[in-house]
N, C-alpha and C positions, 0 to 999 in steps of 0.2 A: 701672809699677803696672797690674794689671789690675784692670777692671770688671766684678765677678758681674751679671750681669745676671738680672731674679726671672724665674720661671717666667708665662709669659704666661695671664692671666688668662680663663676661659671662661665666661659666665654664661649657663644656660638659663631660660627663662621656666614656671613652672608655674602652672597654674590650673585652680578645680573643674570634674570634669568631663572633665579634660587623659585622654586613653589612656596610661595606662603603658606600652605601648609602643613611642610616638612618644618619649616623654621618655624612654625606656632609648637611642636613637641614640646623644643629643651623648655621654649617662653611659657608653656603649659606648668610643667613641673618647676623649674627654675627660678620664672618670672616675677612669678607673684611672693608680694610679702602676705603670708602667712601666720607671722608670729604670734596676732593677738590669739588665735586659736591655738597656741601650743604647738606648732607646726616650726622646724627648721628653718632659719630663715639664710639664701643667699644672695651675694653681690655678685646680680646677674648682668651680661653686658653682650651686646651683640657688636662685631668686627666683622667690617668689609673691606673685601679683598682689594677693589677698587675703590677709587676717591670720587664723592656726588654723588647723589640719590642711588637706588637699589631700583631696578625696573625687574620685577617677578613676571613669573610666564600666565600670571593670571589678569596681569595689567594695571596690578596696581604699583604705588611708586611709594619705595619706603625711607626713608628717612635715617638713615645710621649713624651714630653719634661715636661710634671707634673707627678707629684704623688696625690692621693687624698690631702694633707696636703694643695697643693695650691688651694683649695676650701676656704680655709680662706680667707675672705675678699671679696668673689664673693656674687655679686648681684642677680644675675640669676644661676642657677646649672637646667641643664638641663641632663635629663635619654633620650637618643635619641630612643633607645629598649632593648631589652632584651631575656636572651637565657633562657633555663632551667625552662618555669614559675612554674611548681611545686617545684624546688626548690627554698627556700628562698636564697636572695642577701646574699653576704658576711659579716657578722657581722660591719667589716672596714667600706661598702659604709655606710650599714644600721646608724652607728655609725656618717659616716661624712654628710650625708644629714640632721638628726636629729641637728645636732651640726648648720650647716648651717640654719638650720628653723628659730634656738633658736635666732641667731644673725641677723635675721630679713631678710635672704635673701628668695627668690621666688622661690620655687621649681616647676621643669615640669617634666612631662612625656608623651614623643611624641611617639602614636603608644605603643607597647608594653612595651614600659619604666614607663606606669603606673601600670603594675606589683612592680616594683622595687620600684616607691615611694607609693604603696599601704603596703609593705612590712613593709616599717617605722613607719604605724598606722596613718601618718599624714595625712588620708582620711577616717579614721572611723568616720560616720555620715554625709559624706559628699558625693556630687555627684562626677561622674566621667566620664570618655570614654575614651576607648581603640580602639584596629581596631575590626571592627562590627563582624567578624568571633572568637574572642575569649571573648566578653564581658559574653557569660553565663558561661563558665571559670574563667572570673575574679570573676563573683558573688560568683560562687560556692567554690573558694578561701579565698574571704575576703566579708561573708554575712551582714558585717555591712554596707557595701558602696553603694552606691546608686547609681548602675551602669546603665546610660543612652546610651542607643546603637544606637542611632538614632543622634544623635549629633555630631558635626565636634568638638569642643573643649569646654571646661567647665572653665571658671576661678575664681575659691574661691576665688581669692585675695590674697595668701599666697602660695597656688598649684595650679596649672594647669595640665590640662589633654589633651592629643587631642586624635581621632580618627586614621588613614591611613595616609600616605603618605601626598597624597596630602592636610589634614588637617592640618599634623604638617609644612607643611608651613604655611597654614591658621593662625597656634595658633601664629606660631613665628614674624608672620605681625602685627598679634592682642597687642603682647606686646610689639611691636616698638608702634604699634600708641598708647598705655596707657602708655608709659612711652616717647613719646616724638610726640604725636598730629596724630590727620589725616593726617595734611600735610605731614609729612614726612614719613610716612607709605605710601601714594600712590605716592609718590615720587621714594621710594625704590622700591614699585612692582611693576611700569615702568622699573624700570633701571633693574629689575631680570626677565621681562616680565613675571611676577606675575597677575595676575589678583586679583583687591583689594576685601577685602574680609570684607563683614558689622563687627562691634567690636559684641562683645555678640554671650557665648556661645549655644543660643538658635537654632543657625541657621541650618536649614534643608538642605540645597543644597549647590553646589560648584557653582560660577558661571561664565561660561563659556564666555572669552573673546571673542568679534567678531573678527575674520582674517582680517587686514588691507592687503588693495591691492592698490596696486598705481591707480589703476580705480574702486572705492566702486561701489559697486552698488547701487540703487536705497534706498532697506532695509538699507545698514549701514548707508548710507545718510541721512535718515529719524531717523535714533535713534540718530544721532551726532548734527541733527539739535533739537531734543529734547533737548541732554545734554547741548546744548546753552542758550536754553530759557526755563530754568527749573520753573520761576518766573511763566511763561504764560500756559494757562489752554491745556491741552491736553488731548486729548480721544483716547480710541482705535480706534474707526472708523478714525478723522481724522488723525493719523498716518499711520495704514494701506494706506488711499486715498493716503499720502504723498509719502509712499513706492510703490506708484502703485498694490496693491496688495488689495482681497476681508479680510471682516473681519478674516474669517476663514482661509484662506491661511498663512495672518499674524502673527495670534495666533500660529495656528501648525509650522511656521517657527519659532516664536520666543520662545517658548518650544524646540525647536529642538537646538536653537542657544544658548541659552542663559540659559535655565534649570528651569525656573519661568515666571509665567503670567506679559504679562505688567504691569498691577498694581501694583503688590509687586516690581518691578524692579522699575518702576519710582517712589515710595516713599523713595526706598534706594538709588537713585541718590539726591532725595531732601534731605535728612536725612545726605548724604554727603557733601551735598552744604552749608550745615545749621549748619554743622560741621567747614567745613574752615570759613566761615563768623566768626562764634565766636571763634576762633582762630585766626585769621587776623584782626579784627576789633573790635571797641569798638558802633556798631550798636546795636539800639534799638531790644528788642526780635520781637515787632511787625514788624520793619525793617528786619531783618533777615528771620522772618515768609514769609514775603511778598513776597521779591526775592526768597526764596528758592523754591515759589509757593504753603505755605499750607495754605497762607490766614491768617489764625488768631494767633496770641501766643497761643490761647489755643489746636489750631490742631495740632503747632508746637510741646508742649509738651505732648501730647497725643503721638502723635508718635517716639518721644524721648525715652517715657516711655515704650512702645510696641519693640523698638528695640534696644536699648542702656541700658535700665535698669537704665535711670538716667533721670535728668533734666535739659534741657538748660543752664540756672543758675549755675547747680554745673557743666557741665562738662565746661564752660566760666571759673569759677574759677580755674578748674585743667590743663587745655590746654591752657589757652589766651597766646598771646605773654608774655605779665608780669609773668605771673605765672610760665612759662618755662624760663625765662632768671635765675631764681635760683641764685640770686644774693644777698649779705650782704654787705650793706653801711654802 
């Protein structure tokens, strides 16, 4: 016998005053059924704090169909931002996020919303990130927390945190691919034309998708023929040659395009590749190593370690196809 297992449950927080377009993020990722394309599908819901309409600071008037109560039974509870940071959140939220921790769900705060789950206490002694222009505010709020200002998102495991904007999509890509693999995380930031973003909240930069054009030129040529033959050994010199272009030309375009040196970029394309193989396949580590291009199992998890925070091994056990069918015979 198999066990349907329901669609994991996403609850954002709204409240007057909320910017409709902090609260279009989770609705962005979360919102949409996506299932006829093969895409993860969740039971998304939005809850307000207050009862009657939602009036945003952009003037429009939204319409919410939960109250906090229906945070029971959500998997994810997401704080999109937040108004007022000197004053603390409403006893209520404070009371239903706590309640929600208790019952094992994942609490976030994207952008200023980790005001609100700082609020909770469910980040004392713990790291954190807000958007960069209030993190010495959050410190000076709550000095137990180990506010990292340089960082797109932070994932304890149980909270999450992200930085700006363009982060709290970062973080919200980050927990489709831990809760349901790389594949379908770059699956989804294709279809949101996202640009996919490494898991692990260590990461310094955004990284900036090339512009597809119906005639590439020479350069995105040259980086697409890379992400083909990621297996086979590549140098800056021969790429630039590939791109037609001097060492130096190459480097300053590809800092300008892309936000990071080629090297750290093509070990995050292999680090990607090394991703889906163990997710799709039951290949050898040194197999996997091979094609992904880092040569040995021991480089493979070297750099496992340096950018995932884990092991090939364990993350095969937590993403393989088996492990994600979630199934009781």
């Amino acid at each position: 016998m198999v066990l349907i297992m329901a669609d994991p449950i996403v609850a954002a927080i709204a409240f007057d005053g909320i910017s409709p377009f902090h609260l279009s993020l989770p609705c962005l990722v979360f919102g949409e059924d996506r299932a006829a394309l093969g895409l993860p599908r969740f039971d998304f819901r939005i809850c307000a704090i207050e009862g009657g309409p939602i009036h945003t600071e952009a003037g429009l008037t939204i319409s919410v169909p939960h109250e906090l109560s229906a945070l029971d039974g959500a998997d994810i509870v997401i704080v999109p931002s937040w108004k007022n940071l000197e004053v603390p959140p409403p006893a209520a939220l404070i009371e239903a996020l706590r309640c929600a921790h208790r019952r094992g769900a994942m609490i976030v705060g994207l952008c200023l919303g980790t005001f609100a789950v700082a609020a909770t206490g469910l980040l004392s002694g713990r790291r954190a990130a807000t958007h960069w222009a209030y993190t010495d505010q959050l410190q000076a709020l709550y000095p137990d927390i180990l506010v990292e200002p340089e960082v797109l998102y932070i994932d304890n495991g149980d909270v999450v945190t992200s930085a700006g904007v363009a982060a709290g999509l970062d973080c919200c890509l980050h927990i489709v691919r831990a809760r349901c693999g790389a594949e379908a995380a770059l699956r989804l930031a294709r279809q949101i034309v996202l640009s996919p973003h490494r898991q692990g909240g260590q990461a310094q930069f955004i990284e900036r998708p090339i512009a597809k054009t119906g005639n590439p030129d020479r350069f995105t040529q040259a980086l697409d023929a890379v992400r083909k033959t990621l297996g086979e050994t590549h140098s800056l010199d021969s790429v630039a040659g590939l791109a037609g272009l001097t060492r130096r030309t190459f480097t300053r375009r590809f800092q300008k395009s892309i936000g990071t040196s080629f090297g750290d970029w093509l070990i995050d394309q292999r680090v990607a590749l090394a991703q889906r193989l163990l997710e799709a396949t039951e290949k050898s580590m040194d197999m996997v190593a091979f094609e992904a291009g880092f040569g040995s199992a021991t480089s493979l998890r070297q750099h496992f370690a340096a950018r995932l925070r884990t092991s090939p091994a364990q993350y095969r056990r937590e993403f393989s196809k088996n492990a994600q069918d979630r199934v009781v015979r």
